[in-house]
C-alpha positions as CSV (number, residue, x, y, z in Angstrom):
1,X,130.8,40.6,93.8
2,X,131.8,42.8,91.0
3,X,130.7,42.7,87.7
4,X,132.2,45.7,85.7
5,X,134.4,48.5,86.3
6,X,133.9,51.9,84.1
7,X,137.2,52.8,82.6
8,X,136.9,56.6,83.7
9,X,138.6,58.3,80.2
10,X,135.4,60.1,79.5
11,X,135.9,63.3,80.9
12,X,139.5,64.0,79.6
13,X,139.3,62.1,76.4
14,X,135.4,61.6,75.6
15,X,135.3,58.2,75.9
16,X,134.7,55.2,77.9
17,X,134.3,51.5,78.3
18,X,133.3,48.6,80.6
19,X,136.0,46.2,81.7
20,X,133.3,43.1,82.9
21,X,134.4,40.1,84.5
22,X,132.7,36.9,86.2
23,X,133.5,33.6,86.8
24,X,131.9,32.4,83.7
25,X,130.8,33.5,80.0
26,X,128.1,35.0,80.3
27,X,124.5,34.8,78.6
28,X,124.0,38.8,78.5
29,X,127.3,39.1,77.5
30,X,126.5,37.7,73.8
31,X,123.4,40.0,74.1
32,X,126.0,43.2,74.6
33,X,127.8,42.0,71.9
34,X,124.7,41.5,69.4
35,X,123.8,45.6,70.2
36,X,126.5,46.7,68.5
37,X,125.2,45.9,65.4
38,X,128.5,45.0,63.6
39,X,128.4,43.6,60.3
40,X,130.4,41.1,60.4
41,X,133.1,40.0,63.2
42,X,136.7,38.5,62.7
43,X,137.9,36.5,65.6
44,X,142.0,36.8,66.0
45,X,143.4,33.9,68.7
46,X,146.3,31.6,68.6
47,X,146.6,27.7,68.5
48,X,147.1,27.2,72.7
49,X,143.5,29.2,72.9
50,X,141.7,27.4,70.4
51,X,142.7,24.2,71.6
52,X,141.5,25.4,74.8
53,X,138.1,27.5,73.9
54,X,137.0,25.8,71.2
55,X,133.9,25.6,72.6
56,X,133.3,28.9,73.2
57,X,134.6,30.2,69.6
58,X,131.9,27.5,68.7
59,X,129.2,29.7,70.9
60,X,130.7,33.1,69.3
61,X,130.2,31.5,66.2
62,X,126.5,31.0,66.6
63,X,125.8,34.1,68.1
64,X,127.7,36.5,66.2
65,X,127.8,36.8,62.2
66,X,131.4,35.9,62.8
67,X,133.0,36.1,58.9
68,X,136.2,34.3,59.9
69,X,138.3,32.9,62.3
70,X,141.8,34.3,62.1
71,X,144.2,31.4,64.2
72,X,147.8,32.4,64.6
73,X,150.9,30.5,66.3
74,X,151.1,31.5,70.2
75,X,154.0,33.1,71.5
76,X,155.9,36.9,71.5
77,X,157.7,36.4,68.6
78,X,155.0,36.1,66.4
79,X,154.0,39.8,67.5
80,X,156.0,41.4,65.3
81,X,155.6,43.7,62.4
82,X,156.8,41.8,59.4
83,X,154.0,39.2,60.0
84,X,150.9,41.8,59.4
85,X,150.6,42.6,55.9
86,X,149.2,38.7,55.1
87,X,146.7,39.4,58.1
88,X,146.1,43.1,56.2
89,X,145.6,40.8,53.3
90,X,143.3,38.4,54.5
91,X,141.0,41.1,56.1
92,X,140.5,42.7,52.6
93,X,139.9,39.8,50.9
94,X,137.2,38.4,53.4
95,X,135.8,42.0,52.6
96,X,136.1,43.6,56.0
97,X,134.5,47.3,56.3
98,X,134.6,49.6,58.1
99,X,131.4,48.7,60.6
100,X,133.0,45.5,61.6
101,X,134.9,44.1,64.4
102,X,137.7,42.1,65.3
103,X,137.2,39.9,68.5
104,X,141.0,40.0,70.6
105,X,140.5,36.2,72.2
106,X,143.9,35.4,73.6
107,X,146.7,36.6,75.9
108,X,148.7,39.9,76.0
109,X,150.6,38.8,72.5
110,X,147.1,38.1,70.6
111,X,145.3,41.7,72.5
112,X,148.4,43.9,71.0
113,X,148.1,42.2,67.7
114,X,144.7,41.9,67.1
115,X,144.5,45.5,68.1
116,X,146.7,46.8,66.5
117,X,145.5,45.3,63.3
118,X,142.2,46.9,64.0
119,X,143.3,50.2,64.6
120,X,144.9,50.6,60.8
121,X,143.0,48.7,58.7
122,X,140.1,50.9,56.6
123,X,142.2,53.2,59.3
124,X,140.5,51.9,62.0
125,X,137.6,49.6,62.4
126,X,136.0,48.8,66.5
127,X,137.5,45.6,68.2
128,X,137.1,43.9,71.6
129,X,139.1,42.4,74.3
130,X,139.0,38.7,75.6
131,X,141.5,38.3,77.5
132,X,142.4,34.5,78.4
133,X,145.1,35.0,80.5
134,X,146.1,36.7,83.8
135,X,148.4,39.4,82.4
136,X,146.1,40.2,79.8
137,X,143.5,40.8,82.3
138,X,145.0,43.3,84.4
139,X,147.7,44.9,82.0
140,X,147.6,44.6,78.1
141,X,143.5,45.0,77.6
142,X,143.2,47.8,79.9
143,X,144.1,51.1,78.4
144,X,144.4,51.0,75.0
145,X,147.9,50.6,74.2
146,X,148.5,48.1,70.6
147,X,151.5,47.5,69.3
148,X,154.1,45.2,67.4
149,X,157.8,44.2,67.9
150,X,160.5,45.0,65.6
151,X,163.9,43.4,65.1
152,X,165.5,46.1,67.2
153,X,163.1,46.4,70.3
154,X,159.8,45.7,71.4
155,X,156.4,47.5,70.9
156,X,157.7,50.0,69.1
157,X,155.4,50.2,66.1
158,X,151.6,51.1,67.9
159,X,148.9,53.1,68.5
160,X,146.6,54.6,71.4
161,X,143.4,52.3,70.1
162,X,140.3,52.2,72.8
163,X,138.4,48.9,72.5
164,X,134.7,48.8,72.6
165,X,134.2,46.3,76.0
166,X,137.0,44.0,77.5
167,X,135.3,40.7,78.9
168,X,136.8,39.0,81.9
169,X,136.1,35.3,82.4
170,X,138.2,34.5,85.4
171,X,137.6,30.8,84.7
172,X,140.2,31.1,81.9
173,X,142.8,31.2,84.5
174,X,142.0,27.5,85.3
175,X,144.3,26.9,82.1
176,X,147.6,28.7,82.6
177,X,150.8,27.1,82.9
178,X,152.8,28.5,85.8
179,X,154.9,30.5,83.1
180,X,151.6,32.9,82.2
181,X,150.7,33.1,85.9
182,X,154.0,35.0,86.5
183,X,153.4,37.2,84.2
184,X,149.8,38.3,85.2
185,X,151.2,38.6,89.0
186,X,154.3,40.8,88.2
187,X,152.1,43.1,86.6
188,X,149.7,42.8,89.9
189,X,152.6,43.8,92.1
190,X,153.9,46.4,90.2
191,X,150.2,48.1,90.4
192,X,149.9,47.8,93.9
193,X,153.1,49.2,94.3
194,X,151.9,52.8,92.8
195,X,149.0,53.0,95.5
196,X,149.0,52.6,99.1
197,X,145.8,50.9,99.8
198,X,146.2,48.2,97.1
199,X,149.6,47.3,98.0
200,X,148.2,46.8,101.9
201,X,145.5,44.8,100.4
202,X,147.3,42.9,97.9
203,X,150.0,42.2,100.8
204,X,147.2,41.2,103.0
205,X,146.0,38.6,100.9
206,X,149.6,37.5,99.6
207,X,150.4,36.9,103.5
208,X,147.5,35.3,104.9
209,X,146.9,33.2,101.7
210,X,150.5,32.5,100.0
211,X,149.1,29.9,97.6
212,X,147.3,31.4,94.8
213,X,146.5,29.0,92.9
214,X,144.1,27.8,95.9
215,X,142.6,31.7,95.9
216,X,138.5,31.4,95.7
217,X,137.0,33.5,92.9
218,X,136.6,36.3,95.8
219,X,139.9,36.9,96.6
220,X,140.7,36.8,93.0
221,X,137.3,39.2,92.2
222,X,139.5,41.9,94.3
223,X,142.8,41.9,93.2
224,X,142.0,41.7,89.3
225,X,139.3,44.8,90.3
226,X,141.8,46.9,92.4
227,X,144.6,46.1,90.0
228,X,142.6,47.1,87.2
229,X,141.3,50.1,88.6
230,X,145.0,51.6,89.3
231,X,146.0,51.3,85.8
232,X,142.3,52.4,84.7
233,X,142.9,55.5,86.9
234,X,146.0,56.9,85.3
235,X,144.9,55.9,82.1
236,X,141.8,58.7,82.8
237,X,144.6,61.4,83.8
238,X,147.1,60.5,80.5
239,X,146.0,58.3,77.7
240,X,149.1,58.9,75.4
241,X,151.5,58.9,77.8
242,X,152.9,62.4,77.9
243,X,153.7,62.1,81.5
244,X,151.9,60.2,84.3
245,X,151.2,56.9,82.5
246,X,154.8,55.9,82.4
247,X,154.5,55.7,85.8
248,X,152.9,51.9,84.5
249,X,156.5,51.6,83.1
250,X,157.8,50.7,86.7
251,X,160.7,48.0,86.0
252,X,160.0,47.7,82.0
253,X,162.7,49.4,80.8
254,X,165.3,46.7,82.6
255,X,162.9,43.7,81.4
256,X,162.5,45.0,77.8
257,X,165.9,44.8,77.7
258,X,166.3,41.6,79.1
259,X,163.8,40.4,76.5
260,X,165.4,42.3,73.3
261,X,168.5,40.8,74.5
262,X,167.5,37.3,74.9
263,X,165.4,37.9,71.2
264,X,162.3,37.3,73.1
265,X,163.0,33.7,73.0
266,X,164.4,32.8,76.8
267,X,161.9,34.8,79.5
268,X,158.3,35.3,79.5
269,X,157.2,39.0,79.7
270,X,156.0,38.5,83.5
271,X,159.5,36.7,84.1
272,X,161.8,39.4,82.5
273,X,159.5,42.2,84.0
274,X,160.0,40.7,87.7
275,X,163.7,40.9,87.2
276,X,162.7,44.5,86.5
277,X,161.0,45.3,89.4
278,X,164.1,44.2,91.6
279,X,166.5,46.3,89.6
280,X,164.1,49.2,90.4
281,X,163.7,49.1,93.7
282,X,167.4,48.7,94.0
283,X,168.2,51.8,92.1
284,X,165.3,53.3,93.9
285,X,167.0,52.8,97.4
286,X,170.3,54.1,95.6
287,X,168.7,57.4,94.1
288,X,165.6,58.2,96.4
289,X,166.8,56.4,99.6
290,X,163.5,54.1,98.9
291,X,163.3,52.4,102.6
292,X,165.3,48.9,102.9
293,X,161.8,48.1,105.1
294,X,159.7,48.3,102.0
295,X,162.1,46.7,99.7
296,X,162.6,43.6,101.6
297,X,158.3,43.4,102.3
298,X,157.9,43.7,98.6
299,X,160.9,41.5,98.1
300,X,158.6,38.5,100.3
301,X,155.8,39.1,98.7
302,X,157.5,38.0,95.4
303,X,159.3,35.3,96.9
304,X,155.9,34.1,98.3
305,X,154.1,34.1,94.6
306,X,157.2,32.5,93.5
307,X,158.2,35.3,90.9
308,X,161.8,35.5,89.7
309,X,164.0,38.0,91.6
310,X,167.7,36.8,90.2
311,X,169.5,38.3,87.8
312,X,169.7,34.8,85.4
313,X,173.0,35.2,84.7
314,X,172.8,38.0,82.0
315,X,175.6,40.3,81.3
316,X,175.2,43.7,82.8
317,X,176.5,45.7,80.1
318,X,175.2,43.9,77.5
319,X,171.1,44.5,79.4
320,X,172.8,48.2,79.2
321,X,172.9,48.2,75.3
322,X,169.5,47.5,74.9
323,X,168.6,49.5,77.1
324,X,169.2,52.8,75.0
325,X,166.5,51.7,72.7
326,X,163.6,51.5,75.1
327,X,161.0,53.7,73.2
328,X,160.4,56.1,76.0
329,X,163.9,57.6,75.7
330,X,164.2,61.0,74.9
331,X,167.3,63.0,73.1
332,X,169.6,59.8,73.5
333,X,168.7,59.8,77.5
334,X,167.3,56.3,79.8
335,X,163.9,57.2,80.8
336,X,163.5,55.8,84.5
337,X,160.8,55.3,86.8
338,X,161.6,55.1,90.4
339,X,159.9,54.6,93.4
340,X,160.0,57.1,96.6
341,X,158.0,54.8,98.5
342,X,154.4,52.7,98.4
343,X,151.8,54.9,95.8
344,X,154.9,57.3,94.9
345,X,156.3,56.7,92.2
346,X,158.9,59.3,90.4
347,X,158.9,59.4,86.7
348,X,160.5,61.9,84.0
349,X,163.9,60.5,85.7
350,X,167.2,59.1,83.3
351,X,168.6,56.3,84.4
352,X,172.6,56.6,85.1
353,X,174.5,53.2,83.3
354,X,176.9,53.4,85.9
355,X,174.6,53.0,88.6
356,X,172.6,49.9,86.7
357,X,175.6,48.4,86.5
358,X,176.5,48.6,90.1
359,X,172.9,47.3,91.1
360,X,172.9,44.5,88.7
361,X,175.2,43.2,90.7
362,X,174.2,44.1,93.6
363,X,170.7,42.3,92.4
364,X,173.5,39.0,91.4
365,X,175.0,38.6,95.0
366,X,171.4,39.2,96.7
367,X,170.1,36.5,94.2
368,X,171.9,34.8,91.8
């Protein structure tokens, strides 16, 4: 069984930090926390998770010297950048300095915010990850990436902020409505599909055991660690993303679109991001002759975890005017990833309208 995996950023950035994870909350896990010696902690979660964890905010509560608990509404638009200053506010006025810590306890949407919050307030102050859902686990806690939306895109107001520990309770994922689990397992396919082994592995397990909501903690132990560990690994080569790292972009730029253009309102992130991840092996085949083999195996792998793969009706050209927003653009150009084949991705590519339009339908007749 595993217990933690070292995110290995030390040697290229002097720093690192344990991603744990168990089955349960653990006892040794409040004794980590108490080592720190923080001064005072500020728990940041949303209405779903309290409802949920109350009891374990309860246990934090006794534990820690925790000053207050911040509870915001659940959901993406809430992440956005007109809705920090009152936090800002609320921070200063509790008296918040600059040895305390604020506790991320919620999905991807709570992690960006709450860590983002940390990393410019007093211009920085430590915070931790509890990630409560799937996504959250595997993606938006590992890495250090906050950020906030904006009227005109998402995630484009952030920071490269490291947190201290990310804690793992896999139990939390006996909670998620089917809505949150397709968001943790587009993420999980679109790691495997950057390295060989995993994506054998993951398609192993995917095959033999199609259900995965009836996965044992095991099963679930391996893909969370392997998933984790691919992001974790090109994290180590290129925290800020000045080249490699948006190779973790695969099929983003199509969903971020799909979510600016939908107001964030329509699609979960995991829903628009598997509409993504068609578009891109579609435009993969079409650019870097990526084999029709591959796509169709990754293509039942989907279908088998029951992740969107059709195009819901959205107007190509409109997806296409969002697109020229994405944040990773560069002198007015699409910034693509594409995939050669399993573990070989190509990045530093622009993406041709012309030919998103022409797969977008393609993507339509295949699926809808």
């Amino acid at each position: 069984m595993f217990d933690k995996l070292l995110i290995p950023i030390e040697e290229y950035i002097n720093k690192n930090y344990y991603i744990l994870f168990s089955d349960h909350f653990k006892k040794d896990w409040f004794d980590l926390l108490k080592q720190y010696n923080f001064s005072k902690y500020v728990i940041i979660t949303d209405d779903n998770v309290y409802h949920f964890y109350k009891n374990l905010i309860n246990q934090l509560e006794n534990e820690l010297s925790i000053a207050k608990i911040l509870i915001r509404p659940a959901g993406e638009e809430f992440k956005h950048l007109k809705y920090t200053q009152e936090v800002f506010e609320d921070l200063i006025r509790w008296e918040i300095d600059r040895k305390s810590c604020i506790i991320a306890l919620g999905g991807g949407v709570i992690g960006d915010f709450a860590g983002f919050i940390a990393s410019t307030i007093l211009r920085g102050i430590a915070f931790i990850q509890i990630p409560t859902t799937l996504l959250a686990m595997v993606d938006s806690s590992v890495g250090g990436k906050v950020a906030v939306n904006v009227d005109i895109g998402k995630n484009m107001v952030g920071s490269f902020y490291q947190p201290k520990v990310v804690l793992c309770n896999i139990d939390f994922l006996n909670t998620l409505p089917d809505k949150e689990w397709i968001c943790g397992l587009a993420e999980i396919v679109k790691h495997s599909l950057l390295n060989k082994h995993v994506y054998q592995n993951f398609k192993n397990i995917v095959w033999n055991h199609p259900d995965y909501k009836k996965w044992d903690f095991s099963l679930w132990n391996q893909v969370i660690y392997e998933s984790i560990k691919v992001k974790a690994e090109v994290v180590s080569k290129d925290e800020k993303e000045s080249g490699l790292r948006s190779i973790l972009n695969l099929g983003h730029t199509v969903a971020h679109a799909i979510e600016s253009l939908t107001n964030y309102k329509v699609f979960s992130h995991g829903e628009a991001v598997s509409r993504g991840l068609v578009t891109a092996l579609l435009l993969s085949k079409k650019k870097f002759q990526l084999s029709e083999e591959i796509i169709n195996e990754v293509f039942k792998i989907m279908q088998l975890l029951k992740l969107p793969l059709d195009t819901a009706d959205l107007d190509g050209s409109k997806i296409a005017e969002h697109l020229v927003y994405d944040k990773k653009n560069l002198h007015g150009k699409i910034k693509y990833i594409y995939l050669e084949d399993i573990g070989k991705p190509v990045y530093d590519q622009e993406l041709d309208i012309n030919d998103f339009l022409v797969v977008w339908q393609e993507q339509k007749k295949l699926f809808g």
